[in-house]
N, C-alpha and C positions, 0 to 999 in steps of 0.2 A: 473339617474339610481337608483333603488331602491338595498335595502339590496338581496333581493334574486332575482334581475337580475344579479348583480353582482356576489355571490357564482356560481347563472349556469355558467357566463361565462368561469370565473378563473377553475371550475371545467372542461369544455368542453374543455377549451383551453389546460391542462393540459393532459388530457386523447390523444389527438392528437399527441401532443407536443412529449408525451412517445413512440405512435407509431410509430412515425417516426425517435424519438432515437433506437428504437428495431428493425429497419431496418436498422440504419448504425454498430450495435452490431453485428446482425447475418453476414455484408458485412466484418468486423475484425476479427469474426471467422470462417469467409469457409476461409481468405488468409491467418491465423495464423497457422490451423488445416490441413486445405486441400491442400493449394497449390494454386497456380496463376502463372499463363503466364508472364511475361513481360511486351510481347506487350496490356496488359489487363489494364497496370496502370494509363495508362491515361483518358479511358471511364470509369474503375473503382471509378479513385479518382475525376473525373466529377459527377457521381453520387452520393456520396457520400457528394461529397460538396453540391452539389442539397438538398441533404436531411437536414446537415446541416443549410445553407442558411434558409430553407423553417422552420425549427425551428426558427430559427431567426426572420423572416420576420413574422411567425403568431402572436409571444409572444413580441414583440417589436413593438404593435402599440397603438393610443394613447387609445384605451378604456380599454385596458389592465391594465395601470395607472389610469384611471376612476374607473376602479371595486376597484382595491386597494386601491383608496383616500375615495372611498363609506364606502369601510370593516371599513377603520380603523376608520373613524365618525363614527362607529356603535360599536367599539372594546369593547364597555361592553355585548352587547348581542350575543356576538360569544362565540363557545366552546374552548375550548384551542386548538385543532387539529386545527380549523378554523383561532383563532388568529395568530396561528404557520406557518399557509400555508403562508398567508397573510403576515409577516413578511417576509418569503423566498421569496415570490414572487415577495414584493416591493422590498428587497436588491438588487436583480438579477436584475430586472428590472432598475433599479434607478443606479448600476453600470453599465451596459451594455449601455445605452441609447445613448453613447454619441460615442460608436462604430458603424463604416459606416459598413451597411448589405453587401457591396459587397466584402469590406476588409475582413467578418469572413467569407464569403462565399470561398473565393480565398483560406484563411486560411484553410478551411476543407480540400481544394482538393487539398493544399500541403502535408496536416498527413495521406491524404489515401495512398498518392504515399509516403510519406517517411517510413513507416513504413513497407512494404514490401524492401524496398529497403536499409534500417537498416541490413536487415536479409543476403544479399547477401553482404552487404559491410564487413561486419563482419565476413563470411566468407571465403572470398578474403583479409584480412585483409588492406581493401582499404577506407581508411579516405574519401580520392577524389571523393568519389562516394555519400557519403552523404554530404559532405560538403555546396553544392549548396542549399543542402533543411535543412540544420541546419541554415547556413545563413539566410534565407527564415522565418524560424522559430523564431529567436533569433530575429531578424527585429521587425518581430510582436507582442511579446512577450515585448519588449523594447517601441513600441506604443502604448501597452493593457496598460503598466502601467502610459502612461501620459493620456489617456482615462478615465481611471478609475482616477487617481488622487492619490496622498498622503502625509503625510506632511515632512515626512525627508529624505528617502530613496527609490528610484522607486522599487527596490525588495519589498518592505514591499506592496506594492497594488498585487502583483502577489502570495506572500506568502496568503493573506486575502483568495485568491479563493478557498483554500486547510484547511483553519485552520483559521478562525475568529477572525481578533485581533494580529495574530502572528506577529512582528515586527524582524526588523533587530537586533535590540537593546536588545530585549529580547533573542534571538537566539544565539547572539556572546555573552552573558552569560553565557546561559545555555551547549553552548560547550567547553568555558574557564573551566567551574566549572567540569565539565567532565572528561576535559585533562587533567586540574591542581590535579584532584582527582583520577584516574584510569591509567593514563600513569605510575605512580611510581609502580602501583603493574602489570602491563603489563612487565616492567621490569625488576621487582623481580621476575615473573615467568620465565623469559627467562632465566636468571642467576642462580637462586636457586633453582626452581620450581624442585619438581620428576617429571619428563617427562612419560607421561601415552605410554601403547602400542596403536599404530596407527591400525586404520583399513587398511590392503591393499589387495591388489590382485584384479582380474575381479571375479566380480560377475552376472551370465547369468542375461539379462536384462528382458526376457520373467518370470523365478522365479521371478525378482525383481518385477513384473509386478501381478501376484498372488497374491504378497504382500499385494496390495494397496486397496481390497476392506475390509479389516479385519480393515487398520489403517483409512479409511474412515469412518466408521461403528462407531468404536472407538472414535474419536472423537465427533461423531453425525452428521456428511452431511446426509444431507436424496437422496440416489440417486436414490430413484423413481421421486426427483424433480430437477434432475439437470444432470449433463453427467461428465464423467472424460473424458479429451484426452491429445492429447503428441503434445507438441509447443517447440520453441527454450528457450523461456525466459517464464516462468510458470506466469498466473495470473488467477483472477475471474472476472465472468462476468454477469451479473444479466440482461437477457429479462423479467422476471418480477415473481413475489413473486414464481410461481410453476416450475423456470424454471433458475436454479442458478448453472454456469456451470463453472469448474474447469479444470485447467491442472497443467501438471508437466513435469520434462525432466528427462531422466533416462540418467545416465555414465555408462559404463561396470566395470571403475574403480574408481565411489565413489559411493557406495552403498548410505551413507549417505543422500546426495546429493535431491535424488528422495524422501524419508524418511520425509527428515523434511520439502521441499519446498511442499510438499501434504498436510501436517499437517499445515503448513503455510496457504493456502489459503481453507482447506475448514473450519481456523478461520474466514477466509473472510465471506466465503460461509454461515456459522454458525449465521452467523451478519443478513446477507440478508434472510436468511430464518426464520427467527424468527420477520420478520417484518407483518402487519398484512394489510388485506386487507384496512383498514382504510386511514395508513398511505399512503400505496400507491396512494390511491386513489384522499390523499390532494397534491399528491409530496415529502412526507414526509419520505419515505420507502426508506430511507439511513442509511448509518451511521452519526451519528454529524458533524462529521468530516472527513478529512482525516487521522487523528492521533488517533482520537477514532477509526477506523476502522482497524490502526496499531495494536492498544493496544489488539484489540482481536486475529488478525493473531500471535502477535509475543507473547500474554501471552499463546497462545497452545501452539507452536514449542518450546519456549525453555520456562520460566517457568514450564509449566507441565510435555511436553514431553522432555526434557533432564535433569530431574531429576533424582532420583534413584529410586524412584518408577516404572515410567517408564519402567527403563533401566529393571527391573524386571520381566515385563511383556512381555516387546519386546523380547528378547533372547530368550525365546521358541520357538516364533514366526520364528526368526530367523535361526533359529535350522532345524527347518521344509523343511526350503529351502535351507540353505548353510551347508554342512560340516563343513565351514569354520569356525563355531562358535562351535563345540562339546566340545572344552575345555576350554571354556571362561566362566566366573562366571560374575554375578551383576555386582560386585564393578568395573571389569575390562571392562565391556559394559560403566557404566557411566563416567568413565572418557575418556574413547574413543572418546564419544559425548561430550564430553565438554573438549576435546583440546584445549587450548588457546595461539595462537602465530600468529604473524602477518602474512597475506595471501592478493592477490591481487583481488581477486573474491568478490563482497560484500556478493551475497546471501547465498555462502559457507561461509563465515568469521565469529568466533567465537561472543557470547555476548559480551567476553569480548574487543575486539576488532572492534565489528562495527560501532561502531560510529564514532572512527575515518574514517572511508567508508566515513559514511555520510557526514563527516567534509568537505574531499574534495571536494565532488559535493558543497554542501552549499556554499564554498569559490567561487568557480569556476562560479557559480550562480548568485550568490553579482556582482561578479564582470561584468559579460557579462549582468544583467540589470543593470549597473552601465556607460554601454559604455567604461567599461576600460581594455575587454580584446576582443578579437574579435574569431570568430571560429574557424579561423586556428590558430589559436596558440594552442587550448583546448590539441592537440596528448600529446605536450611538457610539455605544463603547470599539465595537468595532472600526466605525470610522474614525475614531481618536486614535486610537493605537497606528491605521495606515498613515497616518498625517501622519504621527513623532514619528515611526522609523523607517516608513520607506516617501514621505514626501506628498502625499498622494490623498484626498479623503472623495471616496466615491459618493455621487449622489446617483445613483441607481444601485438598488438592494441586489440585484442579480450579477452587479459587481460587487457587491458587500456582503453581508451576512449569511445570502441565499448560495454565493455560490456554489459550495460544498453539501454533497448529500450524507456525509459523514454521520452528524449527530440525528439526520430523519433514520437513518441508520438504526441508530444504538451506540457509533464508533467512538466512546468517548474515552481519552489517553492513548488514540491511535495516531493524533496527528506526530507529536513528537518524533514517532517511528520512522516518518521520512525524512528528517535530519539526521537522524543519528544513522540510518539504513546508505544515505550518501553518504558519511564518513566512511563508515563498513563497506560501500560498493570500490572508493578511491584506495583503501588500504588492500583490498580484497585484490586490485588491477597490479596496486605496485607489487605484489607478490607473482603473480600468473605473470608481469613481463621478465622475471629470471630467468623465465623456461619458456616462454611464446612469444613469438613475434607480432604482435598484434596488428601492428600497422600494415603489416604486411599478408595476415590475415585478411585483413579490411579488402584491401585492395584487390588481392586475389578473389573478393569473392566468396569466400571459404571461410566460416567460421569456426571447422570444426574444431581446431586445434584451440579455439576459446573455449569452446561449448565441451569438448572434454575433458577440459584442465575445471573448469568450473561445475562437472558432473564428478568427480575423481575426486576432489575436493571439500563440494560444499552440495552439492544435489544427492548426490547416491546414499547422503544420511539425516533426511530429512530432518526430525525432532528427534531424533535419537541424541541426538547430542545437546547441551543444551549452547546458547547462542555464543556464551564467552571462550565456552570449549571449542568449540566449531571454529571461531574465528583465530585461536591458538595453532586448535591443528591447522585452519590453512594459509594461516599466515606466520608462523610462526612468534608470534608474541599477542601480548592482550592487546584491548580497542586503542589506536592512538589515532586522536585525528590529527594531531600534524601532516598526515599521510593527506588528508583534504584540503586544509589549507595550505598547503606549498602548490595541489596541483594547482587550485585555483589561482592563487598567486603567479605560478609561471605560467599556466595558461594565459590568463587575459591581462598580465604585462607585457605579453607577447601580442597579443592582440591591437592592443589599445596605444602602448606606449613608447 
């Protein structure tokens, strides 16, 4: 196979490969959005697995590692884009290889039917109903990582697929250093802290709904290229560079709520649109990471957007639609938004507070690819874990186990990514304020001077890079989260004390 038999293949095989991922996309978002039958789940999660499967089956054959072994004997006359595909393609490749196509086939048309059926169990608050297909999942999940391989811990092959490199061992560090540094002033704000006024009361959801094309705008979603709609559990979804689609949930009584999980994901949205016809076209038209991909969701929502700049901007906004703000000033909007006390919800749960969120799943994690806890125990273990670190043991499943649709998913060794992605979004800010004025961005209105230091930087190279590189070039040094823990610290002693 010559050099440029090779690039058509990897290219053609690629261009397929997407269509047929942008068929089981659009099959996630009619049952998310729209709705589905029941009796639909089983020709649905057939199909689906089909399509699955058949990604599998075209990208897992042996010329496909031909083109790869050609590229890489030619690896000085490629462009970087080219090197970069080539790199992704052998990893994927070279891990995958040694999984049986009818196992991730079976696997797909277990996440089509679990993930609708997440959604009913949750609210029936009925474990028993998922349980069948988390067992199913967790099975599988526990066989990807002796498939794939690794040297200490089988979680650390499952974490690799979400964040390159991440280990066990790094992980149960990095959340030691966390607890052992941010539980004391968690603490101290419970005890000493001045307690801010709460936002409360119902706020009409249709107003709430007006709201969201200004904080869209706002941030920068471009939605001539993408859609907003209304799902139980809010995410982004990318069928391809023009077409990068977002939701949210609205509460009648948490305004908040609808506010910042929108600002959360058209960070997401924000990532994928700024990707460029190039990358996509290598495969490339991702975020680095899973965690890089945090760092820009969570450095909108709370870095920017619950700052006091912000809050400054919002409260007119606010005004517009609710009464309920006429006599509310700045300072008493910002600290409303940045309440800080233990809560059982992760996506509502404060900065300063969610990691410990994360902590739990992560342990819960460890342990079920470890074979040392099993699925029906999760209801219980669950709420033991929110009792020792955040205080709190839910007796409603849909504050407990149910509430993440993650593992109806497939998402397992994805939660981690949201810790370590808010380290990466706070280190990622203190570099961009050398040269942006952010606050003064905020205020103006005008993002762009964020939104192009963050496209310059860390958007315009999607996976081209890998995540430790990325964050070198644009921060100049490897991951420290000192850069997380000081904001946190000066933020909410400023706050609180």
């Amino acid at each position: 196979m010559t050099k440029a038999q090779a690039l058509t293949l990897l290219l053609e095989k690629i261009e397929v490969g997407q269509y047929l991922e942008m068929a089981q996309h659009i099959f996630n978002w009619d049952s998310t959005t729209t709705g589905f039958s029941v009796k639909s789940l089983p020709v649905r999660g057939a199909a689906i697995g089909w399509f699955g499967g058949e990604v599998f089956r075209r990208f897992m054959t042996t010329d496909t590692l031909e083109a790869v072994e050609t590229l890489e004997a030619h690896d000085s006359e490629l462009t970087d884009i080219e090197r970069a595909m080539v790199r992704e393609v052998g990893t994927t490749y070279r891990k995958h290889k040694a999984v049986p196509p009818e196992d991730f086939q079976a696997y797909k048309a277990i996440i089509a039917q679990s993930q609708p059926i997440w959604e009913i169990a949750r609210e029936k608050r009925d474990f028993g109903m998922i349980l069948p297909y988390y067992e199913k999942i967790f099975d599988y999940q526990r066989r990807l990582s002796e498939w794939y391989g690794y040297e200490k811990h089988p979680y650390d092959a499952l974490l690799d697929d979400y964040e390159r490199g991440l280990t066990v061992e790094t992980l149960d560090g990095f959340f030691e250093a966390l607890r052992d540094k941010i539980s004391p002033l968690i603490k101290d704000i419970a005890k000493n802290g001045n307690q801010p006024k709460a936002i409360t009361g119902l706020f009409d959801i249709n107003k709430q709904r007006e709201l969201m094309p200004w904080l869209t705008d706002f941030v920068g979603y471009d939605r001539e290229r993408g859609k907003v709609a209304e799902v139980e559990h809010p995410f982004c979804i990318t069928l391809s560079l023009h077409d990068v689609r977002i939701t949210t949930k609205y509460h009648e009584d948490n305004l908040l709520s609808a506010i910042f999980s929108t600002i959360h994901e058209c960070g997401h949205a924000l990532y994928q649109q700024n990707m460029t016809e190039e990358l996509m076209r290598h495969n490339l038209g991702d975020g680095a990471s899973m965690a890089m991909h945090e760092s820009q969701s969570r450095l909108f929502e709370n870095i920017i957007c619950r700052s006091r700049a912000f809050a400054g901007i919002l409260l007119p906004k606010l005004r517009l639609h609710f009464d309920y703000f006429n006599d509310w000033d700045e300072d008493m909007l910002y600290r409303a938004v940045n309440i800080a006390r233990p809560s059982l919800i992760r996506i509502e749960a404060d900065e300063l507070t969610y990691c410990l969120h994360i902590m739990v799943r992560y342990e819960l994690e460890k342990g079920l690819a470890a074979g040392e806890i099993k699925a029906s125990e999760l209801p219980v273990l669950w709420a033991d874990k929110y009792e020792e670190l955040l205080g709190l043991r839910p007796d409603d499943l849909a504050k407990g186990v149910l509430q993440d649709v993650h593992w109806g998913h497939g998402l397992f060794g994805y939660f981690p990514t949201y810790a370590v992605g808010t380290a990466y979004g706070a280190q990622l800010v203190n570099a961009m304020s050398k040269s942006v004025d952010i606050d003064a961005a905020v205020r103006n209105s005008d993002l762009s001077p964020v939104n192009a230091w963050l496209k310059e930087n860390v958007h315009q190279y999607g996976k081209s890079l890998l995540p430790k590189d990325l964050l070198v070039k644009a921060t100049g040094e490897a991951f420290n989260p000192d850069y997380f823990v000081n904001y946190l610290r000066e933020k909410f002693t400023g706050l609180y004390c």
